[in-house]
C-alpha positions as CSV (number, residue, x, y, z in Angstrom):
1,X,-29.6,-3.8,46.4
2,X,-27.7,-3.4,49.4
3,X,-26.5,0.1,50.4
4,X,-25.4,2.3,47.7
5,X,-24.3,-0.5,45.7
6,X,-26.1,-2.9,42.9
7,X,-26.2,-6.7,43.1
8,X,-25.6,-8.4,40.0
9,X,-28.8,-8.7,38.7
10,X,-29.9,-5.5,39.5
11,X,-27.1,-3.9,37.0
12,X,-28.3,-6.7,34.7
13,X,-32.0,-5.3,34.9
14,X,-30.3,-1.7,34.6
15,X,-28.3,-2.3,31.6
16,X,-29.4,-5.4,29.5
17,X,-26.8,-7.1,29.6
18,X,-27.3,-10.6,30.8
19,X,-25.9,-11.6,34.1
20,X,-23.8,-14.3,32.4
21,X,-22.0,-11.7,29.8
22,X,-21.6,-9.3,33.1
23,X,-19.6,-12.4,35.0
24,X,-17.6,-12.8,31.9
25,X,-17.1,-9.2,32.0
26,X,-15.8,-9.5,35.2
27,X,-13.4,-12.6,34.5
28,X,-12.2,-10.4,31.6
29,X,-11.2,-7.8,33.5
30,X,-13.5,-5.1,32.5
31,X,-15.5,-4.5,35.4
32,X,-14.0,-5.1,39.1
33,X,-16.9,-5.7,41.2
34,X,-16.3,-5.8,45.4
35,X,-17.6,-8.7,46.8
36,X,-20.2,-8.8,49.7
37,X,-19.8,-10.4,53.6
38,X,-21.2,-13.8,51.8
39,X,-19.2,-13.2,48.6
40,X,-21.8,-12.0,46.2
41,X,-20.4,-9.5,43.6
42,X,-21.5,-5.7,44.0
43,X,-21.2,-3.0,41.5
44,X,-21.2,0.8,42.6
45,X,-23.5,3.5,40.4
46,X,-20.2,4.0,37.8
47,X,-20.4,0.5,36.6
48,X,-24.0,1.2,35.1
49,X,-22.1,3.8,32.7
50,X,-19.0,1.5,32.6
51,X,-21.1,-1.4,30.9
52,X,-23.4,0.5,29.3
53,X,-19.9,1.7,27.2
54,X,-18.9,-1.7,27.0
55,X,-22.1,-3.1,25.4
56,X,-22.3,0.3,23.4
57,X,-18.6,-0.6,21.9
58,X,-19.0,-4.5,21.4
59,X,-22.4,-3.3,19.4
60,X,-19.9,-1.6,17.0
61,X,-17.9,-5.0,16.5
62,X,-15.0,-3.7,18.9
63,X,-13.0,-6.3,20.3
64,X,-12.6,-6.7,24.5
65,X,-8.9,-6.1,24.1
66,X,-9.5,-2.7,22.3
67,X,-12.4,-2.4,25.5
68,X,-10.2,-2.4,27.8
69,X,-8.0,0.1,26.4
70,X,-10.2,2.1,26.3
71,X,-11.6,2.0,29.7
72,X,-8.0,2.0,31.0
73,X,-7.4,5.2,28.8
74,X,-4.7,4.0,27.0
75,X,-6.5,4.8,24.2
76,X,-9.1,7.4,23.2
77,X,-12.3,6.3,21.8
78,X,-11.9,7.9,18.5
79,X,-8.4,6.1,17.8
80,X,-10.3,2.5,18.7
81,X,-13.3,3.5,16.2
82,X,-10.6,4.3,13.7
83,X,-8.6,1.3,14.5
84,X,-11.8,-1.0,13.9
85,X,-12.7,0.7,11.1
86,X,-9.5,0.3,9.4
87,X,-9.6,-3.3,9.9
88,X,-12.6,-3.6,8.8
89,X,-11.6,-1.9,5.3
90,X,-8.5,-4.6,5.1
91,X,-10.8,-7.3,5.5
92,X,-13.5,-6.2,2.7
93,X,-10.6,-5.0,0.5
94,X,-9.3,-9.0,0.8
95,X,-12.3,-10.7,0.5
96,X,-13.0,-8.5,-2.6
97,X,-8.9,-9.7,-3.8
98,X,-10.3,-13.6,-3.1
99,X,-13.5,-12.7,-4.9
100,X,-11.5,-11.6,-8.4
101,X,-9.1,-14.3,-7.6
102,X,-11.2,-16.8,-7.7
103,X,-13.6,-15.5,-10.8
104,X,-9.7,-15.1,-12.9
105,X,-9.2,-19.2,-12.2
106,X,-12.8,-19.6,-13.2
107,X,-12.3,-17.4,-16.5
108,X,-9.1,-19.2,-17.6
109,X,-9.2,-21.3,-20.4
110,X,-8.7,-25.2,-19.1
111,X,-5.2,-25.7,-20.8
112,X,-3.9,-22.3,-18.8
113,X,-5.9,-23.2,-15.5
114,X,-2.6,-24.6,-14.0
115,X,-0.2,-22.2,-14.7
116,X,-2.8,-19.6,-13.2
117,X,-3.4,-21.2,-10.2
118,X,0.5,-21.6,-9.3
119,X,0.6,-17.7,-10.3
120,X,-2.6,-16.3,-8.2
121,X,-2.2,-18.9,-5.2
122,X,1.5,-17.2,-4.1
123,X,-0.2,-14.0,-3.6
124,X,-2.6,-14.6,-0.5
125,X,-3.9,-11.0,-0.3
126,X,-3.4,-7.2,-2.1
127,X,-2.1,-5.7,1.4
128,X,1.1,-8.6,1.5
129,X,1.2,-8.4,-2.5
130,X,1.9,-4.5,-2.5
131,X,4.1,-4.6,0.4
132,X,6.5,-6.7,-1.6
133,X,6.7,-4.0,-4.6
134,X,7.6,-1.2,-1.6
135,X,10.1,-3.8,-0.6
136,X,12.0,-4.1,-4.2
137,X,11.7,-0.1,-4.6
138,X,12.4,1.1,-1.1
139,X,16.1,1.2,-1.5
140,X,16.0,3.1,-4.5
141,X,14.5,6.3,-1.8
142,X,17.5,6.1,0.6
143,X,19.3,9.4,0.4
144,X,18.3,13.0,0.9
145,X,14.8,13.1,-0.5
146,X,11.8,14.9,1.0
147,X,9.1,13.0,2.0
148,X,6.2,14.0,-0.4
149,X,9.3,13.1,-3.2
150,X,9.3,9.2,-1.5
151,X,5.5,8.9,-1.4
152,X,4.8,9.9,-4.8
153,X,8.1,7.7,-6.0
154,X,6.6,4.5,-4.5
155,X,3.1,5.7,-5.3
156,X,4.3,5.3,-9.0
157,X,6.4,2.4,-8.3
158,X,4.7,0.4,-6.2
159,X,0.6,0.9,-6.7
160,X,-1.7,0.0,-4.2
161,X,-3.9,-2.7,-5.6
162,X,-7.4,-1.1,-6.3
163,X,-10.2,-2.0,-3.8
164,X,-12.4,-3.4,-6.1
165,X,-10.2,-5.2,-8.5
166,X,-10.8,-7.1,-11.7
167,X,-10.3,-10.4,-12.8
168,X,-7.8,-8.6,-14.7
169,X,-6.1,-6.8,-12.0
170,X,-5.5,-9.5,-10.0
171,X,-4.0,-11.8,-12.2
172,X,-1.2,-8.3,-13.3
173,X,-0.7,-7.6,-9.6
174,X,0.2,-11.0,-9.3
175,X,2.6,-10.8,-12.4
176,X,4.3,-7.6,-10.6
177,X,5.0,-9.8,-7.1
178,X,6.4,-12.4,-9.1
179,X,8.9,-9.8,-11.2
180,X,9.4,-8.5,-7.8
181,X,10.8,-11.5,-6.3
182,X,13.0,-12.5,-9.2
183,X,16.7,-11.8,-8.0
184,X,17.7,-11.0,-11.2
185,X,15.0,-7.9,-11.8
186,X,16.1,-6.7,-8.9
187,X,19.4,-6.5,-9.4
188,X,18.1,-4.4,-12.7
189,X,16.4,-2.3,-10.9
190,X,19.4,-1.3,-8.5
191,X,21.3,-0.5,-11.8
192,X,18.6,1.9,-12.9
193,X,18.8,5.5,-13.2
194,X,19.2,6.6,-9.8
195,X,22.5,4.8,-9.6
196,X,25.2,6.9,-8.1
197,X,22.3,9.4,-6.3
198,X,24.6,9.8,-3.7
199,X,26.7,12.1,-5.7
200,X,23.5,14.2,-6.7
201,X,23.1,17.2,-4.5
202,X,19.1,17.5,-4.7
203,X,17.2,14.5,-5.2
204,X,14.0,16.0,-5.0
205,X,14.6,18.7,-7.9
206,X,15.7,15.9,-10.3
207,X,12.4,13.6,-9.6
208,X,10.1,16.9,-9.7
209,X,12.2,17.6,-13.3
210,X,12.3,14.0,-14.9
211,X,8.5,14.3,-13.7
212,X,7.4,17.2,-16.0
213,X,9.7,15.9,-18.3
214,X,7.4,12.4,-18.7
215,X,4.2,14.5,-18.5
216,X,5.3,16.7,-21.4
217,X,5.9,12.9,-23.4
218,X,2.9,11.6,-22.0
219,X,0.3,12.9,-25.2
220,X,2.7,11.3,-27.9
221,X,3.3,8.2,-25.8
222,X,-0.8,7.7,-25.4
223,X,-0.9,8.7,-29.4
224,X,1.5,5.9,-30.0
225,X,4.3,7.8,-31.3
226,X,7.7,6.6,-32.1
227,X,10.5,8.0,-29.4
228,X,12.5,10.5,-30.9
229,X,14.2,13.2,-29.8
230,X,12.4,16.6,-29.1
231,X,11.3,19.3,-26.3
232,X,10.4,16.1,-23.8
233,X,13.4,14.6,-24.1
234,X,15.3,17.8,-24.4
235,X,13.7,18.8,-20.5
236,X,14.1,14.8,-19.5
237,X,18.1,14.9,-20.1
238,X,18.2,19.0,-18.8
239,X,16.9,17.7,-15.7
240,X,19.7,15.0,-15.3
241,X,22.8,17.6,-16.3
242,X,21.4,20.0,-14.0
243,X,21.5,17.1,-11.1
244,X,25.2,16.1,-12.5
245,X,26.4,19.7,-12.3
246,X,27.1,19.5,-16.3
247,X,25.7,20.8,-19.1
248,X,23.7,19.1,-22.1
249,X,26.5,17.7,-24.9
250,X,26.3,14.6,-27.1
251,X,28.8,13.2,-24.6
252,X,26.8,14.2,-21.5
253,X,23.8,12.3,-23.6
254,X,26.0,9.1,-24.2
255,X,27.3,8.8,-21.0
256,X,23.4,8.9,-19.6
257,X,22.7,6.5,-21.7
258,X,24.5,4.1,-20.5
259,X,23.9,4.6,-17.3
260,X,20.2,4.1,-18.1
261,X,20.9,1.3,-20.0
262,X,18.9,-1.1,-17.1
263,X,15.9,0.6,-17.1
264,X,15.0,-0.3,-21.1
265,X,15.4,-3.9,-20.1
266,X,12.7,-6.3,-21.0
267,X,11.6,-7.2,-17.7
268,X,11.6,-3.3,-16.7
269,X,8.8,-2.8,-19.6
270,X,6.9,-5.5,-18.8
271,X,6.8,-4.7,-15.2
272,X,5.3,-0.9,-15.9
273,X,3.0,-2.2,-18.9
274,X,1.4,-4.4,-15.7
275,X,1.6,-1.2,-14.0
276,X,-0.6,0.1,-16.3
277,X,-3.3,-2.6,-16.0
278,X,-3.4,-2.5,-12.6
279,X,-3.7,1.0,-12.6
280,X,-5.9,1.8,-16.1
281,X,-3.9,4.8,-17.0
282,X,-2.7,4.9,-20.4
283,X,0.7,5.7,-20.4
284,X,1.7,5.6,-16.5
285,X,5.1,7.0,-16.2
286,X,7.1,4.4,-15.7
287,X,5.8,3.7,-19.5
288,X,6.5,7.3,-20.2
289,X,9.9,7.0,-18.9
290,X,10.7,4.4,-20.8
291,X,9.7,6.4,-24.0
292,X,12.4,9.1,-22.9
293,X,14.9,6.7,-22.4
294,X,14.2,5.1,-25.9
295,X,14.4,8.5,-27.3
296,X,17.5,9.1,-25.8
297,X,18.9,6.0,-27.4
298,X,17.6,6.6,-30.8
299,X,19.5,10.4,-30.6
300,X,22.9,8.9,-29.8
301,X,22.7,5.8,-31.8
Protein backbone atom coordinates (compact mmCIF):
# COMPACT_ATOMS: atom_id res chain seq x y z
CA UNK A 1 0.00 0.00 0.00
CA UNK A 2 1.44 3.17 -0.80
CA UNK A 3 -0.35 6.43 0.34
CA UNK A 4 -3.98 6.33 0.26
CA UNK A 5 -4.07 4.10 -2.55
CA UNK A 6 -4.09 -0.01 -2.89
CA UNK A 7 -1.53 -1.94 -4.98
CA UNK A 8 -2.94 -4.58 -6.92
CA UNK A 9 -2.75 -7.31 -4.72
CA UNK A 10 -3.92 -5.63 -1.95
CA UNK A 11 -7.53 -4.92 -3.71
CA UNK A 12 -7.13 -8.66 -4.71
CA UNK A 13 -6.79 -9.57 -0.90
CA UNK A 14 -9.75 -7.01 -0.26
CA UNK A 15 -12.15 -8.22 -2.79
CA UNK A 16 -11.43 -11.84 -3.96
CA UNK A 17 -10.96 -11.40 -7.00
CA UNK A 18 -7.87 -12.78 -8.38
CA UNK A 19 -5.15 -10.43 -9.53
CA UNK A 20 -5.29 -11.90 -13.05
CA UNK A 21 -9.35 -11.31 -13.51
CA UNK A 22 -8.50 -7.56 -11.84
CA UNK A 23 -5.80 -6.98 -14.87
CA UNK A 24 -8.33 -8.17 -17.24
CA UNK A 25 -10.66 -5.92 -15.61
CA UNK A 26 -8.50 -3.33 -16.27
CA UNK A 27 -7.70 -4.17 -20.13
CA UNK A 28 -11.50 -4.31 -20.32
CA UNK A 29 -12.03 -1.10 -19.31
CA UNK A 30 -13.82 -1.53 -16.16
CA UNK A 31 -11.51 -0.29 -13.64
CA UNK A 32 -8.85 2.64 -14.60
CA UNK A 33 -6.13 2.13 -12.29
CA UNK A 34 -3.16 5.18 -12.04
CA UNK A 35 0.06 3.85 -12.38
CA UNK A 36 2.95 4.31 -9.84
CA UNK A 37 6.67 6.23 -10.40
CA UNK A 38 7.83 2.49 -11.55
CA UNK A 39 4.58 1.75 -13.32
CA UNK A 40 2.79 -0.56 -11.04
CA UNK A 41 -1.04 -0.17 -11.13
CA UNK A 42 -2.76 1.63 -8.04
CA UNK A 43 -6.38 1.57 -7.18
CA UNK A 44 -7.95 4.34 -4.88
CA UNK A 45 -10.62 3.22 -1.90
CA UNK A 46 -13.72 3.53 -4.72
CA UNK A 47 -12.41 0.71 -6.72
CA UNK A 48 -12.94 -1.83 -3.69
CA UNK A 49 -16.80 -0.95 -4.11
CA UNK A 50 -16.30 -0.68 -8.02
CA UNK A 51 -15.16 -4.45 -8.17
CA UNK A 52 -16.91 -5.64 -5.56
CA UNK A 53 -20.21 -4.60 -8.00
CA UNK A 54 -18.42 -6.06 -10.78
CA UNK A 55 -17.89 -9.53 -9.23
CA UNK A 56 -21.37 -9.11 -7.56
CA UNK A 57 -22.93 -8.65 -11.33
CA UNK A 58 -20.81 -11.34 -13.27
CA UNK A 59 -22.07 -13.69 -10.16
CA UNK A 60 -25.63 -13.11 -11.69
CA UNK A 61 -24.43 -14.26 -15.23
CA UNK A 62 -24.22 -10.42 -16.49
CA UNK A 63 -22.14 -9.87 -19.33
CA UNK A 64 -18.96 -7.19 -19.11
CA UNK A 65 -20.61 -5.13 -21.90
CA UNK A 66 -23.86 -4.84 -19.78
CA UNK A 67 -20.97 -4.06 -16.66
CA UNK A 68 -19.92 -1.38 -18.11
CA UNK A 69 -23.05 0.19 -18.64
CA UNK A 70 -23.74 0.04 -15.78
CA UNK A 71 -20.80 1.58 -14.17
CA UNK A 72 -20.86 4.29 -16.83
CA UNK A 73 -24.66 4.86 -15.96
CA UNK A 74 -25.93 4.40 -19.09
CA UNK A 75 -27.97 2.09 -17.65
CA UNK A 76 -29.57 1.48 -14.24
CA UNK A 77 -29.10 -1.70 -12.51
CA UNK A 78 -32.60 -2.71 -12.52
CA UNK A 79 -32.95 -2.43 -16.50
CA UNK A 80 -29.56 -4.78 -16.80
CA UNK A 81 -31.12 -7.41 -14.28
CA UNK A 82 -34.21 -7.22 -16.37
CA UNK A 83 -32.33 -7.29 -19.54
CA UNK A 84 -30.51 -10.62 -18.43
CA UNK A 85 -33.38 -12.02 -17.16
CA UNK A 86 -35.21 -11.67 -20.29
CA UNK A 87 -32.60 -13.33 -22.15
CA UNK A 88 -32.40 -15.84 -20.09
CA UNK A 89 -36.26 -16.66 -20.47
CA UNK A 90 -35.59 -16.64 -24.53
CA UNK A 91 -33.01 -19.00 -24.20
CA UNK A 92 -34.96 -21.70 -21.82
CA UNK A 93 -38.14 -20.98 -23.95
CA UNK A 94 -35.82 -22.30 -27.11
CA UNK A 95 -34.09 -24.97 -25.76
CA UNK A 96 -37.60 -26.22 -24.43
CA UNK A 97 -38.85 -25.54 -28.67
CA UNK A 98 -35.60 -27.89 -29.60
CA UNK A 99 -36.54 -30.27 -26.78
CA UNK A 100 -40.33 -30.92 -28.36
CA UNK A 101 -38.78 -30.63 -31.74
CA UNK A 102 -36.66 -33.14 -31.48
CA UNK A 103 -39.07 -35.68 -29.35
CA UNK A 104 -41.97 -34.88 -32.62
CA UNK A 105 -39.05 -36.34 -35.19
CA UNK A 106 -38.51 -39.10 -32.64
CA UNK A 107 -42.48 -39.82 -32.46
CA UNK A 108 -43.07 -39.89 -36.23
CA UNK A 109 -43.79 -42.93 -37.75
CA UNK A 110 -40.51 -43.94 -40.19
CA UNK A 111 -42.44 -43.53 -43.57
CA UNK A 112 -43.44 -39.70 -42.33
CA UNK A 113 -39.88 -39.03 -40.65
CA UNK A 114 -38.80 -37.08 -43.90
CA UNK A 115 -41.51 -35.02 -44.62
CA UNK A 116 -41.36 -33.92 -40.78
CA UNK A 117 -37.96 -33.18 -40.72
CA UNK A 118 -38.07 -30.74 -43.87
CA UNK A 119 -41.31 -29.24 -41.95
CA UNK A 120 -39.73 -28.69 -38.21
CA UNK A 121 -36.08 -27.99 -39.48
CA UNK A 122 -37.32 -24.44 -41.36
CA UNK A 123 -38.48 -23.23 -38.03
CA UNK A 124 -35.12 -22.75 -35.96
CA UNK A 125 -36.90 -21.32 -32.86
CA UNK A 126 -40.74 -20.17 -31.38
CA UNK A 127 -39.38 -16.39 -31.03
CA UNK A 128 -38.47 -16.22 -35.23
CA UNK A 129 -41.54 -18.67 -35.83
CA UNK A 130 -44.09 -16.20 -34.26
CA UNK A 131 -42.55 -13.17 -35.56
CA UNK A 132 -43.37 -14.45 -39.06
CA UNK A 133 -47.30 -14.82 -38.19
CA UNK A 134 -47.12 -10.87 -36.87
CA UNK A 135 -45.45 -10.34 -40.18
CA UNK A 136 -48.44 -11.90 -42.43
CA UNK A 137 -51.11 -10.10 -40.08
CA UNK A 138 -49.54 -6.78 -39.33
CA UNK A 139 -50.91 -5.07 -42.30
CA UNK A 140 -54.21 -6.08 -41.70
CA UNK A 141 -53.83 -3.36 -38.24
CA UNK A 142 -52.76 -0.26 -40.29
CA UNK A 143 -55.48 2.34 -39.94
CA UNK A 144 -57.04 4.14 -37.07
CA UNK A 145 -57.20 1.41 -34.40
CA UNK A 146 -56.32 1.82 -30.71
CA UNK A 147 -53.63 0.04 -29.43
CA UNK A 148 -55.26 -2.45 -26.91
CA UNK A 149 -57.60 -3.23 -30.40
CA UNK A 150 -53.94 -4.25 -32.34
CA UNK A 151 -52.69 -6.30 -29.41
CA UNK A 152 -55.54 -8.33 -28.91
CA UNK A 153 -56.00 -8.64 -33.02
CA UNK A 154 -52.51 -10.19 -33.27
CA UNK A 155 -52.84 -11.86 -29.90
CA UNK A 156 -55.67 -13.88 -31.73
CA UNK A 157 -53.89 -13.90 -34.95
CA UNK A 158 -50.63 -14.53 -34.41
CA UNK A 159 -50.22 -16.62 -30.86
CA UNK A 160 -47.19 -16.70 -29.07
CA UNK A 161 -45.90 -20.24 -29.09
CA UNK A 162 -46.46 -21.60 -25.45
CA UNK A 163 -43.31 -21.93 -23.28
CA UNK A 164 -43.49 -25.40 -22.70
CA UNK A 165 -44.70 -26.82 -25.88
CA UNK A 166 -45.73 -30.21 -26.98
CA UNK A 167 -44.61 -32.49 -29.48
CA UNK A 168 -47.83 -31.46 -30.79
CA UNK A 169 -47.47 -27.83 -30.72
CA UNK A 170 -44.48 -27.76 -32.34
CA UNK A 171 -45.02 -29.64 -35.23
CA UNK A 172 -48.87 -27.01 -35.68
CA UNK A 173 -46.72 -23.94 -35.08
CA UNK A 174 -44.60 -25.05 -37.69
CA UNK A 175 -47.71 -25.77 -40.07
CA UNK A 176 -48.78 -21.97 -39.33
CA UNK A 177 -45.10 -20.52 -40.48
CA UNK A 178 -45.32 -22.57 -43.49
CA UNK A 179 -49.19 -21.19 -44.30
CA UNK A 180 -47.62 -18.04 -43.46
CA UNK A 181 -45.02 -17.89 -45.98
CA UNK A 182 -47.12 -19.24 -48.85
CA UNK A 183 -47.73 -16.06 -51.26
CA UNK A 184 -50.90 -17.30 -52.14
CA UNK A 185 -52.45 -17.34 -48.32
CA UNK A 186 -51.37 -14.23 -48.00
CA UNK A 187 -52.86 -12.73 -50.68
CA UNK A 188 -56.20 -14.42 -49.01
CA UNK A 189 -55.68 -12.99 -46.12
CA UNK A 190 -55.39 -9.30 -47.61
CA UNK A 191 -58.86 -10.06 -49.29
CA UNK A 192 -60.32 -10.88 -45.86
CA UNK A 193 -62.89 -9.05 -44.15
CA UNK A 194 -61.12 -5.97 -43.25
CA UNK A 195 -60.89 -5.09 -46.89
CA UNK A 196 -61.74 -1.55 -47.64
CA UNK A 197 -61.22 -0.49 -43.57
CA UNK A 198 -60.19 2.60 -44.75
CA UNK A 199 -63.62 3.63 -45.46
CA UNK A 200 -64.81 2.41 -41.93
CA UNK A 201 -64.94 5.34 -39.51
CA UNK A 202 -64.23 3.27 -36.15
CA UNK A 203 -62.18 0.33 -36.41
CA UNK A 204 -62.07 -0.39 -32.94
CA UNK A 205 -66.05 -0.48 -32.39
CA UNK A 206 -66.32 -3.06 -35.27
CA UNK A 207 -63.48 -5.58 -33.78
CA UNK A 208 -64.97 -5.02 -30.10
CA UNK A 209 -68.60 -5.91 -31.93
CA UNK A 210 -67.59 -8.85 -34.30
CA UNK A 211 -65.79 -9.89 -30.93
CA UNK A 212 -69.07 -10.40 -28.77
CA UNK A 213 -70.50 -11.45 -31.74
CA UNK A 214 -68.00 -14.82 -31.95
CA UNK A 215 -68.31 -15.13 -28.13
CA UNK A 216 -72.11 -15.31 -28.28
CA UNK A 217 -71.37 -18.39 -31.27
CA UNK A 218 -68.72 -19.75 -29.36
CA UNK A 219 -71.15 -22.49 -26.99
CA UNK A 220 -72.78 -23.91 -30.30
CA UNK A 221 -69.50 -23.89 -32.17
CA UNK A 222 -67.77 -26.03 -29.12
CA UNK A 223 -71.30 -28.18 -29.13
CA UNK A 224 -70.65 -28.85 -32.71
CA UNK A 225 -73.56 -27.21 -34.14
CA UNK A 226 -74.31 -26.60 -37.70
CA UNK A 227 -74.01 -22.62 -38.74
CA UNK A 228 -77.25 -21.23 -39.21
CA UNK A 229 -78.55 -18.15 -38.94
CA UNK A 230 -79.65 -16.73 -35.34
CA UNK A 231 -78.94 -14.03 -32.49
CA UNK A 232 -74.88 -14.56 -33.12
CA UNK A 233 -75.02 -14.04 -36.53
CA UNK A 234 -77.69 -11.50 -36.26
CA UNK A 235 -75.07 -9.19 -33.68
CA UNK A 236 -72.02 -10.54 -36.14
CA UNK A 237 -73.60 -8.79 -39.40
CA UNK A 238 -75.23 -5.64 -37.00
CA UNK A 239 -71.77 -4.95 -36.12
CA UNK A 240 -70.54 -4.71 -39.82
CA UNK A 241 -73.76 -2.34 -41.03
CA UNK A 242 -73.18 -0.34 -38.15
CA UNK A 243 -69.27 0.13 -39.36
CA UNK A 244 -70.75 0.52 -43.16
CA UNK A 245 -73.15 3.27 -42.07
CA UNK A 246 -76.13 0.89 -43.45
CA UNK A 247 -78.61 -1.02 -42.04
CA UNK A 248 -79.15 -4.92 -41.92
CA UNK A 249 -81.15 -6.07 -45.43
CA UNK A 250 -80.76 -9.33 -47.39
CA UNK A 251 -78.75 -7.15 -49.81
CA UNK A 252 -76.56 -5.61 -47.10
CA UNK A 253 -76.14 -9.58 -46.09
CA UNK A 254 -75.17 -10.53 -49.77
CA UNK A 255 -73.02 -7.99 -50.45
CA UNK A 256 -70.95 -9.02 -46.99
CA UNK A 257 -70.81 -12.08 -48.17
CA UNK A 258 -68.99 -11.65 -50.74
CA UNK A 259 -66.73 -9.57 -49.43
CA UNK A 260 -65.98 -12.29 -46.84
CA UNK A 261 -65.88 -14.67 -49.33
CA UNK A 262 -61.64 -15.11 -48.57
CA UNK A 263 -61.93 -15.80 -45.13
CA UNK A 264 -64.06 -19.32 -45.66
CA UNK A 265 -61.14 -20.51 -47.83
CA UNK A 266 -59.56 -23.76 -47.11
CA UNK A 267 -56.32 -22.65 -46.15
CA UNK A 268 -57.98 -19.87 -43.79
CA UNK A 269 -59.58 -22.96 -41.76
CA UNK A 270 -56.84 -24.93 -41.66
CA UNK A 271 -54.73 -22.12 -40.49
CA UNK A 272 -57.14 -21.31 -37.24
CA UNK A 273 -57.88 -25.16 -36.67
CA UNK A 274 -53.74 -25.03 -36.05
CA UNK A 275 -54.56 -22.14 -34.14
CA UNK A 276 -56.39 -24.06 -32.03
CA UNK A 277 -53.76 -26.71 -31.29
CA UNK A 278 -51.31 -24.53 -30.53
CA UNK A 279 -53.36 -22.75 -28.34
CA UNK A 280 -55.80 -25.80 -26.70
CA UNK A 281 -58.91 -23.69 -26.84
CA UNK A 282 -61.85 -25.24 -28.27
CA UNK A 283 -63.22 -23.04 -30.58
CA UNK A 284 -60.61 -20.00 -30.80
CA UNK A 285 -62.18 -17.26 -32.73
CA UNK A 286 -60.81 -17.38 -35.68
CA UNK A 287 -62.74 -20.94 -35.66
CA UNK A 288 -65.67 -19.04 -34.35
CA UNK A 289 -65.52 -16.56 -37.05
CA UNK A 290 -65.49 -18.81 -39.43
CA UNK A 291 -68.81 -20.35 -38.02
CA UNK A 292 -70.44 -16.75 -38.54
CA UNK A 293 -69.33 -16.47 -41.82
CA UNK A 294 -70.62 -19.98 -42.77
CA UNK A 295 -73.86 -18.96 -41.26
CA UNK A 296 -74.03 -16.04 -43.20
CA UNK A 297 -73.66 -18.02 -46.36
CA UNK A 298 -76.14 -20.64 -45.54
CA UNK A 299 -78.86 -17.42 -44.89
CA UNK A 300 -78.28 -15.94 -48.27
CA UNK A 301 -77.79 -19.05 -50.23
Amino acid sequence: MTGDTLGIGDLATRTGVPVRTIRFYCDEGLLEPARSVGGHRRFDGAAVDRLTLVRRLRGLGLGLRSITEVLAGRRSLDEAVAAERAALDREVATLAWRRSVLRAVEDSAPADRAARLELLSAVSDGYSAHETLVRLWRPMTSGPLPSETVRMFLEVSAPVPPEQPTPGQVVAYASLVLLAGDRGFAVQVRESTLVGHDRIADLGALHASVAAACELAFPQVTAGVRPAPGEALDRFVAAHAAAWGTEDTPEFRRALNRRTAADRGAKLRRYWGLVGEVSGEAAPMGVTHTWLLDALDASVA
